[in-house]
Structure formats: C-alpha cells, structure tokens
C-alpha positions as CSV (number, residue, x, y, z in Angstrom):
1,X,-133.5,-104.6,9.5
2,X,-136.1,-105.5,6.8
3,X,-137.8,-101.9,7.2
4,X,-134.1,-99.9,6.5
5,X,-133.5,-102.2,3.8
6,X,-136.3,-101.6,2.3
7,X,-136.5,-98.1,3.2
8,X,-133.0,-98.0,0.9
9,X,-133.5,-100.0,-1.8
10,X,-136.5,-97.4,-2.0
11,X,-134.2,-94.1,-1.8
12,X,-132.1,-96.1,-4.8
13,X,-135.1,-96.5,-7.3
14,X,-135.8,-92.8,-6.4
15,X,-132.6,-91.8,-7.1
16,X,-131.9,-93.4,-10.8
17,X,-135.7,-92.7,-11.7
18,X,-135.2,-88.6,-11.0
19,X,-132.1,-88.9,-13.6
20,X,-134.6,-90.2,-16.1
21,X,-136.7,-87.1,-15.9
22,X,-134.2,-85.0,-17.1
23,X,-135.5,-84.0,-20.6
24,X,-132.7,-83.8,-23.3
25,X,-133.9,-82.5,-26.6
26,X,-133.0,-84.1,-29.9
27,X,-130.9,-81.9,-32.2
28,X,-129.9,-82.4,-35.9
29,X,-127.0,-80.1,-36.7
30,X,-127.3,-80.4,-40.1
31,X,-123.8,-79.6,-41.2
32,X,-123.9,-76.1,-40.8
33,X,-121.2,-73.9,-39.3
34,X,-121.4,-70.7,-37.3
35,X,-119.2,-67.8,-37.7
36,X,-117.8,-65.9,-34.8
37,X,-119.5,-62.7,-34.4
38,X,-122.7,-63.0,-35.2
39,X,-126.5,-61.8,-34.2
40,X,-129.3,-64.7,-34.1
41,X,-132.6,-63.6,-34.5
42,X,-135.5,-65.2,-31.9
43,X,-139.0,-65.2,-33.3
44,X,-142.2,-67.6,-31.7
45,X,-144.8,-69.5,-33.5
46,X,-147.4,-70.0,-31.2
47,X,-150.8,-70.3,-33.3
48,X,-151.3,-73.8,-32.7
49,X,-149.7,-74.1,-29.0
50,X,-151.5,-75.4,-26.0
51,X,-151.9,-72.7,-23.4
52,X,-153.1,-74.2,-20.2
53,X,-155.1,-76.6,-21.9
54,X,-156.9,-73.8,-24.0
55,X,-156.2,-72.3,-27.6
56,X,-154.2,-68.8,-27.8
57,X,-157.7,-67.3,-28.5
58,X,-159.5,-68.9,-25.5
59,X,-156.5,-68.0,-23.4
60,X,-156.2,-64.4,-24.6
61,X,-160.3,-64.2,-23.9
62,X,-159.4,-65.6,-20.1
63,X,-156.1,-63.6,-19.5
64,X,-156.2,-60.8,-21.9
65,X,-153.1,-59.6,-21.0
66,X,-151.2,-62.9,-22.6
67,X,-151.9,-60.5,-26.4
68,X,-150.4,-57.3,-25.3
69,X,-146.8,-59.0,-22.8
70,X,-145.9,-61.5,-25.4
71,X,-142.9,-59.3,-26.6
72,X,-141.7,-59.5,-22.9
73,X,-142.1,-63.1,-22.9
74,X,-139.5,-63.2,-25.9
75,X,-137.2,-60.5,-24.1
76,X,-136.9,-62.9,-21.5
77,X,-135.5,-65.7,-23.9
78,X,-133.4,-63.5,-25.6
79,X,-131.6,-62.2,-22.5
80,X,-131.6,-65.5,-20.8
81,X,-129.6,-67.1,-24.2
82,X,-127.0,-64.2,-24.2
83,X,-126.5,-64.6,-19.8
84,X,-126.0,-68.4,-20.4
85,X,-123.8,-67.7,-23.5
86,X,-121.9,-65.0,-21.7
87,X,-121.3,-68.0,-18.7
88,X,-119.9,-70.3,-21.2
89,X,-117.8,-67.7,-23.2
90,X,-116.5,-65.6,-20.1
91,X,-113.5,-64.2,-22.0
92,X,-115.5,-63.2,-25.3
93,X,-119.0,-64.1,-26.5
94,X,-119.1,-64.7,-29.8
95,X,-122.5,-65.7,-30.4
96,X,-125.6,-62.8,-29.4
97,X,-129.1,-63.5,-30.0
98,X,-131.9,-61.0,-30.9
99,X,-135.5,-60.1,-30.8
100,X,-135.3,-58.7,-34.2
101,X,-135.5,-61.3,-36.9
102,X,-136.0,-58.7,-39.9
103,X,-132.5,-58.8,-41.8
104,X,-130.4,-61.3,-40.3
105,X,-128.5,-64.1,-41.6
106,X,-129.1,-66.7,-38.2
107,X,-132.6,-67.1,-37.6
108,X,-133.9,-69.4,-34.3
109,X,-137.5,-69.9,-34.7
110,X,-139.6,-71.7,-31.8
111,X,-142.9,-73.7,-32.6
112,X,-144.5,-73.6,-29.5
113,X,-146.2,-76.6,-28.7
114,X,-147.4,-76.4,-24.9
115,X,-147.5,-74.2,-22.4
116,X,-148.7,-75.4,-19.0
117,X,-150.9,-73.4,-16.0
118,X,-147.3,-73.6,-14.1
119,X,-145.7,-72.3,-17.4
120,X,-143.8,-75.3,-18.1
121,X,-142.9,-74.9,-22.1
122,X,-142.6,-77.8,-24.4
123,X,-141.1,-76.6,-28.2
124,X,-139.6,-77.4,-31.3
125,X,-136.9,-74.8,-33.4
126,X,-135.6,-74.3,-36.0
127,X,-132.0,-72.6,-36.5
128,X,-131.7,-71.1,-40.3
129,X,-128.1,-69.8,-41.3
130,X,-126.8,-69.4,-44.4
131,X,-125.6,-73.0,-45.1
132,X,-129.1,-75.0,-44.0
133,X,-130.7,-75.3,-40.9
134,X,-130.2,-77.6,-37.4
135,X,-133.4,-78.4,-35.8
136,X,-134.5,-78.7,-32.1
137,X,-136.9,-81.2,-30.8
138,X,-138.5,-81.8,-27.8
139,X,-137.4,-78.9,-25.7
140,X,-138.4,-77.9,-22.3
141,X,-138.7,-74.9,-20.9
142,X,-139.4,-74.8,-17.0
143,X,-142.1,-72.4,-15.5
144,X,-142.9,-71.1,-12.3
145,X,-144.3,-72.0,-9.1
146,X,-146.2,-68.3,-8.2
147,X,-147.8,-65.4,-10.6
148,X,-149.5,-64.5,-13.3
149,X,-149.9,-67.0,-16.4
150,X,-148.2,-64.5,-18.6
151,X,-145.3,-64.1,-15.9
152,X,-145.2,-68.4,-15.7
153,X,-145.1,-68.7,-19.3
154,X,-142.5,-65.8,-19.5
155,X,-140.2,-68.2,-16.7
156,X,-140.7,-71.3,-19.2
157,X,-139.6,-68.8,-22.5
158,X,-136.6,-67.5,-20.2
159,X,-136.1,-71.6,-19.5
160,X,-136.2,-72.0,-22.9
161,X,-133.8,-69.2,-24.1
162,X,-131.2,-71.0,-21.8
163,X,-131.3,-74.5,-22.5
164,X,-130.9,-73.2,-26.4
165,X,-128.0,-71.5,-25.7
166,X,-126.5,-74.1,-23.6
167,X,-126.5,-76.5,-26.7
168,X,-125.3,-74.3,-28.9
169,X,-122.2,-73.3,-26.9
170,X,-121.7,-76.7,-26.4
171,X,-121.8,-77.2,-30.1
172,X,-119.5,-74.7,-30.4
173,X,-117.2,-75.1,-28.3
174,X,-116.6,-78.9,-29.0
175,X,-116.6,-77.8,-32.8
176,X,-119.8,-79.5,-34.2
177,X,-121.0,-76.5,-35.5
C-alpha cells in the first residue's frame, strides 16, 4: 500500500513539474498594429551566439559547413512561420514572412543567443513595423535528436520560425496587435 502510494504521489510531482518546463517567451507588443496583407522580413544575428559551447568562428573552424548552410537554416524558419500561419488562418493568411529583409516595412530580427550540440535554440527578436517595434524574449527553439550540427541547429531555427508565428497569430487573431 505504502509502495503504490508512494509510487503515485511520485507520478503527480512528475506530472505538474513537466508543465513547468514548458518555456513561454516574454513579449512586449508595444502598441503596434499589423495590417492584413503583408510580407515580414526574417534576418539572424548570430555574432555573439553560443554554438555548442564554442564561438561562431570556433564552430565554423570544427564544422565548416555551419558558414556556407546558414541560409538554409533561415529557409527553414521562414517556411515553418508561413506552415504554422497557414494552420491558424486556414481560410486566408494574411500575414507571410520572408527571407529577404531589403525593402520591407515588417522586419523580425533574431539575436541568437545559444545554440546547443542537440540544436536546441535559445533567442531574442525584435519585430520593426512602421509604428514601433514588439520584442521577444526568451524564446526556444527545439533541435534534433540525430544529424549534422548544421541540420540540429536548422530543426531549432525551424522550431523557432513556429513558435514566432504561433504568437503572432495569436496576437492577431485576439486583436492585440
């Protein structure tokens, strides 16, 4: 009897302590609005990230192939945001995000803070639009479990893409923003 009782009031601390793990970033809207129809631009700042516990120049000397595949590591985000924003706006999406920054009005910029062996992404970003800027902290992107480094990093980027997106059709559709 003791062991089962136990044995439960185990599974129960389990339980309510893996609903604490779930990372939710910390986002300032700042009063600004965004239009229907329009293009965000996704761009990475990733000179003073951790990459597996080295510095981008130390990585890139390890895994030289981390210089030439970051682009693909952004393509990911970018299609991962418009699939999640397509899921939340099935009828019509509104909202599409870009890989080209050069000329556009909405402007999502990523500091990179981490990147993990497993890929696992921690970031800050910024969202410019014409009336200010909103500002993400603390988000997480998740990595992989088998690959490359580049490939893990480009699952936490693709993680990060989505969870993005997520708020800001949430946002949206609840009219914050």
């Amino acid at each position: 009897m003791k062991k089962t009782l136990f044995s439960l009031l185990f599974a129960l601390i389990a339980v309510s302590m893996s609903g604490q793990m779930n990372f939710r970033p910390e986002i300032d809207w700042g009063g600004i609005k965004l239009e229907d129809n329009i293009v965000i631009g996704i761009s990475f700042e990733i000179d003073s990230a951790s990459f597996g516990g080295l510095s981008y120049e130390d990585r890139v000397d390890v895994d030289p192939e981390l210089a030439t595949d970051m682009d693909d590591a952004v393509e990911r985000c970018v299609n991962s945001a418009n699939s999640e924003m397509k899921a939340h706006f099935q009828s019509y999406q509104t909202i599409f995000f870009s890989a080209k920054t050069e000329g556009r009005k909405y402007h999502l910029h990523f500091i990179v803070k981490e990147v993990s062996q497993s890929g696992h992404t921690v970031a800050d970003a910024i969202l410019y639009t014409p009336d200010g800027m909103a500002t993400f902290k603390n988000l997480h992107g998740k990595g992989g479990v088998y690959g490359s480094f580049v490939n893990l990093m480009g699952d936490g980027f693709e993680s990060l893409g989505k969870v993005v997106a997520k708020e800001i059709s949430k946002a949206k559709w609840k009219k914050k923003i």
